[in-house]
N, C-alpha and C positions, 0 to 999 in steps of 0.2 A: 409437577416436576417432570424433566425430561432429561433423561441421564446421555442420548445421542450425543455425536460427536458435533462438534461446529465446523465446518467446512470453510477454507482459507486457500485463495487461490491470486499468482498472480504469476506478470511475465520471466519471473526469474526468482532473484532473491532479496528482492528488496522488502517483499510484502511482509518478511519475517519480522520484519520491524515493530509489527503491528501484535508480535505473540508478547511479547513481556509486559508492556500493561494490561492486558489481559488476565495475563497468569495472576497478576498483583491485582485487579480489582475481582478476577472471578476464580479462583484455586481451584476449584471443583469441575470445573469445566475439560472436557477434552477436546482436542485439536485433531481436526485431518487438512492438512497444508499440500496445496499442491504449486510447483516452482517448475513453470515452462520454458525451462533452461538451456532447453536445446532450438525454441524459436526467440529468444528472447535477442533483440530489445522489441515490443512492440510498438513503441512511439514513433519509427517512421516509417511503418507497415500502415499499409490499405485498408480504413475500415470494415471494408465486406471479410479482408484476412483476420481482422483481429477479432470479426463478430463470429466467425465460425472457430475459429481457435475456443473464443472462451465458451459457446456451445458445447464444444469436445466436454471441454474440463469441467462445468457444472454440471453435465450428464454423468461422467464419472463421479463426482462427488454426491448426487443423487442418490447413484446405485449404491455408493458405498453406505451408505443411511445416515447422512448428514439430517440434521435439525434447523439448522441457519447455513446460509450461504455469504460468506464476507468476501466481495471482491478487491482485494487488497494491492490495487493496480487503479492509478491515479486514470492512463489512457484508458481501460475496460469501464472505469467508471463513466466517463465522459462521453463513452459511445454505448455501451451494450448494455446498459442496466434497464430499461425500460422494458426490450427483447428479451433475456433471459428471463425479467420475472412475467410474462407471457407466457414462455417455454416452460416454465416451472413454478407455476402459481401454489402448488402444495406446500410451500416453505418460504420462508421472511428472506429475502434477498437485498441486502444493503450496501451499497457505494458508499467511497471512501470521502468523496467532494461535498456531498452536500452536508455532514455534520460538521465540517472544516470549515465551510463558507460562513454556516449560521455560525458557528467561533469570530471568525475575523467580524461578521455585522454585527453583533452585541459588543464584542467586544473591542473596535475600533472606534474612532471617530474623526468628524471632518476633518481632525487640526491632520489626521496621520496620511502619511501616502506609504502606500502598500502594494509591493510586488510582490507576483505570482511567480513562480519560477517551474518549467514541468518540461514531456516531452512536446516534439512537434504536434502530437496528435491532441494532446489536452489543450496545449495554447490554442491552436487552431480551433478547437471545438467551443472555447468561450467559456467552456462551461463552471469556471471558476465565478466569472464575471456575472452569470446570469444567477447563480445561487448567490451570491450576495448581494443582488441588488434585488430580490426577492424580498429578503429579507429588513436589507436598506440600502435604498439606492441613493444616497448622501455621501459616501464613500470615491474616495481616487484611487481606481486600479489600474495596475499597468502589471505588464505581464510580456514574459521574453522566453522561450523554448532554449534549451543546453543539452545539443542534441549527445554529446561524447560524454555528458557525465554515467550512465546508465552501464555503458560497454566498458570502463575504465572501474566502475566499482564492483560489474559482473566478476573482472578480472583479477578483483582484490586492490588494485592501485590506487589508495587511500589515503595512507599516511606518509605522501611524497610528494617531492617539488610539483612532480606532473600534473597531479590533483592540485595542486593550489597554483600553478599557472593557466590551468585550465580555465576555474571557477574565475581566478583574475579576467581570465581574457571572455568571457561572459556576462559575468557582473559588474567588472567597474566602471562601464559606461552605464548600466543599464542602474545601480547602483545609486550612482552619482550627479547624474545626469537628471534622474526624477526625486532626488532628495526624499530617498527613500528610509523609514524610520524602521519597519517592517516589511519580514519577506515570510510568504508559506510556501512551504515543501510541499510544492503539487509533483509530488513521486513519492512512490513508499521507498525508493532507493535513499533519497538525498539527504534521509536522518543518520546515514551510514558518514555521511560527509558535515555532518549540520558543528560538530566542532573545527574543522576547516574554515566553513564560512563566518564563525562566531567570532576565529580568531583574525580574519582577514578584515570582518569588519564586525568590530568588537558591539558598536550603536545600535545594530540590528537586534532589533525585537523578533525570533524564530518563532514561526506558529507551525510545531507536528502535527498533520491529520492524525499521524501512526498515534500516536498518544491520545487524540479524541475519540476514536474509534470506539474504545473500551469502552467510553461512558454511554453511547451510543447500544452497543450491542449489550451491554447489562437491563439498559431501560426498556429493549424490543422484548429482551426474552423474559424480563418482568411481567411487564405488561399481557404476555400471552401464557403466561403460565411456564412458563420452557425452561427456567434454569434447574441446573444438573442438582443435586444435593449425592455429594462424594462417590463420585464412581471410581470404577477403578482406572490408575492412570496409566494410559498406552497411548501417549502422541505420534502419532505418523507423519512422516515427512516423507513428500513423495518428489520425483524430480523426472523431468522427460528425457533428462542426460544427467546422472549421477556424479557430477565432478567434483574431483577435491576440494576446490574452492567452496563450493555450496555446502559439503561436510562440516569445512572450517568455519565457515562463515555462522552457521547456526549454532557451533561449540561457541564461538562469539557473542553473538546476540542475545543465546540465552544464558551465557555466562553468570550465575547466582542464582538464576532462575529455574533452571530443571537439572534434572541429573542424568546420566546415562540412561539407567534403568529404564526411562520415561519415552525412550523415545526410539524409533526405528527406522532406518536408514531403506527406501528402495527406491529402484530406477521404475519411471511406467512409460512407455512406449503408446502414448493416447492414441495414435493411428491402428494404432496391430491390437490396443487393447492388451497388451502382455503386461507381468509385474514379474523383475528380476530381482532377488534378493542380494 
C-alpha cells in the first residue's frame, strides 16, 4: 500500500475532468492537481515551450511526494511523456492518449469511421493515429484540430449559442463530410463541452479518455503495489493564476463528488517557486 498523493497536471482546467472517475473507482486515493492557467492554452504553443513547462510542473509535483504522475493534457501527452519519464524514472508516469486509443481499437471496427478531435499540437503530432494502429491498424481515422474550443471553455463560455456555433463551425464539415459514427475527445477540456456536441449531433458515439483514465491508473498502482488504503483526505488544487473561473469550475466538476472540507484552494507561481494561499 502507498497512502502518497497522485499527482495531476495539465494546461489549465480541463484535466479536472479526469478527477471524478477517479474519486468513484479509487475513494481512497488523494489528489495533488496542478492547473497551468496562467500559460494555458498549450495546443498552439512550441513543443520545446510546452516540454519545458511540463518539466517545471512534474518537478514540482515530485518535490511535493507525488506516487504516480498523470498528465492529464491530451498536447503534454503527445509530445512530453517519453522525456518526463527519463527526467523522472522514480515514479509511473502515464499519458492520457494511449489508454484512449487501445479504447477506440478494441472497441471499434472496420464498418466505424472515427474522428479525433484535439488541439493543433495533438493533431499535428499524429499521435492518436499511431496508438491505434498499434494496436489495429484496420481502422478509418480522420482527425481535425478546434483550436478556439480550449480558450472559450478556459473562460466558462459553455452553455451558449457561441459554443455551439463554434463546435458547428468545426465539426459539420469535418462531421459530415467523413460519415463519421464516432468521435474522441482528444482534450481533457472538450468533456466540459461533450453534451453540446451529443446534442448537435445526437448519432455520435463520444469516446472520454477523461473517463478511461481511471481504469488505467487503478490497474498501474495495482499492479505495483501503490494503492492508498484510506488516508486521510486533503486534495490540493493548485493553479499558476488562481481565477475565479477555475474555483467555479471545480465546485462544477466535482459537483457530488467531494465536499469542501476536502479540498484547498492555492495560487503557485512555477517560475518564482512561490505558493500564495
Amino acid at each position: 500500500m502507498d497512502n502518497r498523493p497522485i499527482g495531476f497536471f495539465d494546461s489549465g482546467l480541463g484535466g479536472l475532468t479526469c478527477i471524478p472517475p477517479l474519486m468513484k473507482k479509487l475513494p481512497d486515493e488523494r489528489i495533488i492537481y496542478f492547473g497551468d492557467t496562467a500559460r494555458t492554452p498549450y495546443g498552439s504553443k512550441a513543443t520545446t515551450t510546452i516540454k519545458r513547462f511540463s518539466a517545471e510542473i512534474a518537478g514540482f509535483l515530485v518535490k511535493s511526494g507525488v506516487k504516480m504522475i498523470v498528465i492529464a493534457c491530451n498536447t503534454v501527452s503527445a509530445t512530453c511523456v517519453d522525456e518526463l519519464r527519463r527526467r523522472f524514472p522514480q515514479i509511473p508516469i502515464l499519458g492520457i492518449i494511449e489508454p484512449a486509443a487501445r479504447c477506440v481499437a478494441e472497441s471499434c471496427t472496420q464498418e466505424d469511421n472515427i474522428g479525433i478531435i484535439g488541439t493543433k499540437v495533438t493533431i499535428a503530432s499524429r499521435a492518436y493515429e499511431a496508438f491505434i494502429a498499434k494496436y489495429n491498424d484496420r481502422l478509418s481515422i480522420y482527425e481535425t484540430s478546434c483550436p478556439a474550443f480550449v480558450p472559450l471553455i478556459e473562460e466558462g463560455i459553455i452553455d451558449n449559442d457561441i459554443m455551439d456555433l463554434t463546435i458547428k463551425y468545426y465539426m459539420d464539415d469535418f462531421v459530415r463530410g467523413n460519415s463519421l459514427d464516432t468521435v474522441v475527445l482528444g482534450c481533457t477540456h472538450y468533456p466540459l463541452i461533450s453534451a453540446n456536441i451529443r446534442r448537435i449531433y445526437p448519432h455520435l458515439r463520444i469516446i472520454n479518455p477523461s473517463d478511461i483514465m481511471a481504469d488505467t491508473i487503478k490497474r498501474v498502482l495495482g499492479e505495483r503495489d501503490m494503492l492508498a488504503d484510506a488516508p486521510e483526505k486533503s486534495n490540493v488544487f493548485y493553479a499558476s493564476d488562481l481565477s475565479e473561473n477555475f474555483v467555479n469550475m471545480i465546485d462544477h466538476i466535482l459537483e457530488g463528488e467531494s465536499d469542501d472540507a476536502r479540498i484547498r484552494f492555492l495560487n503557485f507561481d512555477v517560475e518564482n517557486g512561490e505558493e500564495h494561499i
